[in-house]
C-alpha positions in Angstrom: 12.8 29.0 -6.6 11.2 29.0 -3.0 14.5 28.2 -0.9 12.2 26.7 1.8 11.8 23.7 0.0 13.9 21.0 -1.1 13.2 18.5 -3.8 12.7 14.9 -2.8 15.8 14.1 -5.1 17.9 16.8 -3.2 16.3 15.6 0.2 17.7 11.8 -0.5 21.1 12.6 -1.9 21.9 14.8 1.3 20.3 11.9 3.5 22.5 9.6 1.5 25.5 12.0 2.4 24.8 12.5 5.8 24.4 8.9 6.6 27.2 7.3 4.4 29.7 5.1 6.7 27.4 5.2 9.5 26.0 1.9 10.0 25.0 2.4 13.0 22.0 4.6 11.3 19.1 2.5 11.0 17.9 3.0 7.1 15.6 4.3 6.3 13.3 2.3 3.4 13.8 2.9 -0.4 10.0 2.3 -2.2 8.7 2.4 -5.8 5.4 3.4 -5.8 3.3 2.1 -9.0 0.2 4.8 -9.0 -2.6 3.7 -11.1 -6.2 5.1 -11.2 -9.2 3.8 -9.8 -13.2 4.6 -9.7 -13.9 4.2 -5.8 -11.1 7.2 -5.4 -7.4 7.7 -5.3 -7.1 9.7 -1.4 -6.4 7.5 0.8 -3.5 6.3 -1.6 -2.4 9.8 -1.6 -2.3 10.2 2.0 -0.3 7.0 2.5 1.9 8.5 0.0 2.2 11.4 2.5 2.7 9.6 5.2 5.4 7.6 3.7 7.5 10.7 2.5 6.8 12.8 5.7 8.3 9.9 8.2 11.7 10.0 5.9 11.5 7.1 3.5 12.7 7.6 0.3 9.9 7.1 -2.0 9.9 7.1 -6.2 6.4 7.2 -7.9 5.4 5.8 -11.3 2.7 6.5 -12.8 0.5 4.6 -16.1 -0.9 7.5 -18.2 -3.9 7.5 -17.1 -3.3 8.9 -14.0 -1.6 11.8 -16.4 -4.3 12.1 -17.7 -6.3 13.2 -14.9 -3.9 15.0 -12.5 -0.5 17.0 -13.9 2.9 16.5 -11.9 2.6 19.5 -10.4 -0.8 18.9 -8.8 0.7 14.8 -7.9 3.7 16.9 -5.9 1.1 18.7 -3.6 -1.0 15.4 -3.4 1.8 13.3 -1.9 4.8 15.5 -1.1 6.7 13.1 -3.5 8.5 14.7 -6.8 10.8 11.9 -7.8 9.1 10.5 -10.7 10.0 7.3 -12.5 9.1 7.7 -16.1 6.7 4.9 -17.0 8.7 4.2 -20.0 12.1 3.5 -18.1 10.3 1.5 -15.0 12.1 -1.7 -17.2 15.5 -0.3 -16.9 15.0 1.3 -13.7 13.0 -1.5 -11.3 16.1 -3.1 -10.8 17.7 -0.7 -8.4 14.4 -0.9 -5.8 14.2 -3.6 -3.1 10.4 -2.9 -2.1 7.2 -1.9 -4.1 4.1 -0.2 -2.8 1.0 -0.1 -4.7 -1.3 2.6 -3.1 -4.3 2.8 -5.4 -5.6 -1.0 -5.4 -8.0 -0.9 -8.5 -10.1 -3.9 -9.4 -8.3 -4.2 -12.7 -4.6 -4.1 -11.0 -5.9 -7.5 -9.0 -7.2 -9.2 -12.0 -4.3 -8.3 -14.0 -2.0 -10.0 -11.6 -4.4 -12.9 -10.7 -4.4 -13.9 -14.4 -0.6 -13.0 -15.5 -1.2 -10.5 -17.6 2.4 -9.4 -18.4 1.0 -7.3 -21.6 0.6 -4.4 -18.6 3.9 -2.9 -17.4 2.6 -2.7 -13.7 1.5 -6.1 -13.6 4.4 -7.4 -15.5 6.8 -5.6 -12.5 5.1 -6.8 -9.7 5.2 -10.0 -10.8 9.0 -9.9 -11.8 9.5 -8.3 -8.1 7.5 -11.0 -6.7 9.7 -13.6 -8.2 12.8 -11.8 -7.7 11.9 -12.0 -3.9 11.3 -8.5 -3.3 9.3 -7.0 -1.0 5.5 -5.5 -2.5 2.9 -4.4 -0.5 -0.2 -2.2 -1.3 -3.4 -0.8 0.5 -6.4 -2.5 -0.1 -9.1 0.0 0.4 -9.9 0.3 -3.5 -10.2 -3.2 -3.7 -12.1 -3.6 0.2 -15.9 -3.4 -0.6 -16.7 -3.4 3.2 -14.3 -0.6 3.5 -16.0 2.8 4.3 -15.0 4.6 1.3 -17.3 2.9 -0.6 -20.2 3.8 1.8 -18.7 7.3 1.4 -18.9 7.5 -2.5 -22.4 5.5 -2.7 -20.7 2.4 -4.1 -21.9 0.1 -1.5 -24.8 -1.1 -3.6 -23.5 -4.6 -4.7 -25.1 -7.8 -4.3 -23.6 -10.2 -1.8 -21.9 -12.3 -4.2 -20.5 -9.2 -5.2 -18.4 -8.2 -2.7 -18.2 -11.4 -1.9 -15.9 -12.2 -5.0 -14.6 -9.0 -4.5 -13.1 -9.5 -0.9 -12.3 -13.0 -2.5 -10.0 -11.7 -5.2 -8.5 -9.6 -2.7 -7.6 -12.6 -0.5 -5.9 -14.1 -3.7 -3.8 -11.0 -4.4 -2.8 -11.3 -0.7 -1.6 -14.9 -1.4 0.6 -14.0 -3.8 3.1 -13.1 -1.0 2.0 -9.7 -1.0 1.8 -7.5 2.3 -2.1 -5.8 2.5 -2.1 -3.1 4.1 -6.1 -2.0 5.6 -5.1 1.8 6.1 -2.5 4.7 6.3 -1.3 3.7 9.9 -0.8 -0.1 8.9 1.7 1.4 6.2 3.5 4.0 8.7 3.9 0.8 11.6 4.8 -1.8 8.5 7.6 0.5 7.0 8.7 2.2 10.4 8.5 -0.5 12.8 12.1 -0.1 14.4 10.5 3.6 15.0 7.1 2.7 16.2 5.4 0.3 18.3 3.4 -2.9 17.8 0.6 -3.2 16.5 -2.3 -4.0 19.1 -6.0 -5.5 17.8 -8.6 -4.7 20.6 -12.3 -6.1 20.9 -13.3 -3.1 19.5 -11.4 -3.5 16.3 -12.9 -7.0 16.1 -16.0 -5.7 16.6 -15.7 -3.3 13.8 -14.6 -6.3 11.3 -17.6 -7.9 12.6 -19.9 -5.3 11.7 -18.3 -5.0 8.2 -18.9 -9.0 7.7 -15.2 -9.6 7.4 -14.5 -13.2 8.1 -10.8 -13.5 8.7 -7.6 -11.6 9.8 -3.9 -11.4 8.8 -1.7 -10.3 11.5 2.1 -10.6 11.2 5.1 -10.3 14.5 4.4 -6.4 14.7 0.5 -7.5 15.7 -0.4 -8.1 19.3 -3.6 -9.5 19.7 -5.8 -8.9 23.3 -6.8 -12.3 24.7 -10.6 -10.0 24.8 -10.3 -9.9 20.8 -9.5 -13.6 20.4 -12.5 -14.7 22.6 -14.4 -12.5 20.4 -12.8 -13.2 16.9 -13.8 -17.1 17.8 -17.1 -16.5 18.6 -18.1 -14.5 15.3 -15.9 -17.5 13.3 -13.2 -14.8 12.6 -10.0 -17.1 11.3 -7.3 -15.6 12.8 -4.0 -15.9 10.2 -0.3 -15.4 10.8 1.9 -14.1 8.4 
């Protein structure tokens, strides 16, 4: 065994230790990460994974089989950095003990699911029981995003305006339900990490960007600082500016 590493499960129960009576200690977040597959590509969930595990928060995955199917433990460990796993067939007996759930591969069934109730599907049957239960969920939207430029990356930018357009739709749905989007790894690091980081600031140029990717509103929430420059400009393309 290579002494130079410690397993996430090790890593947690000396953290645990370490910080036990000390309430001073600001804590550090405990996730469930639901990891499902999906065609437009699974790496920027893996790298939010990454970041998540590498700024200290405690982070289980769960996987559906599929994802099995493709990639073995072993090659999810190097992936992410994570190797506490939550079998999928105890995430019923075991969702109770987490108080926030990250989905980091948003696939287009995983919206629909949810949008439509489907409790036959563990994942979708958990997220809504979390959602009800008050907890915290939050996921990263680039599988879902069709303006995003992944899809431009893997030559998946073909659609038809209505399209994407129902696309990006569905997505604003899914964000409806109470849950937290997150538009790339560095939303998830100042979302989770916030008493570590600073806010959030939108400049011009980001509005500019949204512009040029037809996006027609934004959600900011009270880590989010908006320049009076990005404003102006977010009126004058009919950006909606929402606050969460």
């Amino acid at each position: 065994m290579d002494r130079k590493k410690q397993s996430a499960v090790v890593t947690y129960t000396l953290r645990a230790l370490l910080t036990k009576n000390q309430s001073e200690v600001p804590q550090r977040p405990e996730i469930l990460a639901l990891l499902a597959r999906h065609m437009v590509g699974m790496e920027q969930g893996f790298s939010a994974l990454n970041v998540l595990k590498s700024q200290g928060a405690t982070v289980y995955l769960c996987m559906e089989p599929s994802v099995l199917n493709a990639y073995s433990r072993k090659e999810i460990r190097e992936l992410t950095g994570i190797d506490a796993f939550v079998p999928y067939d105890r995430l019923e007996e075991t969702k109770a003990r987490f108080s926030s759930f990250f989905i980091p591969v948003l696939s287009f069934s995983f919206i629909s699911d949810l949008l439509r109730f489907n409790e036959q599907r563990l994942f979708t049957q958990t997220i809504l029981w979390a959602l009800m239960k008050g907890k915290t969920v939050t996921a990263l939207e680039i599988g879902s995003n069709p303006y995003h430029s992944i899809w431009d990356d893997n030559g998946l930018n073909q659609g038809s305006p209505f399209f994407k357009h129902e696309l990006k739709n569905q997505l604003n749905q899914f964000r409806g339900f109470g849950i937290k989007m997150f538009a790339d790894e560095q939303e998830v690091k100042q979302y989770f990490f916030s008493p570590f980081t600073s806010k959030r600031i939108i400049t011009a140029k980001e509005i500019e960007q949204m512009v040029s990717q037809s996006h027609s509103e934004i959600f900011i929430d009270s880590r989010t600082v908006i320049t009076p420059l990005a404003q102006d400009l977010a009126k004058e393309n009919k950006i909606e500016i929402y606050k969460e």
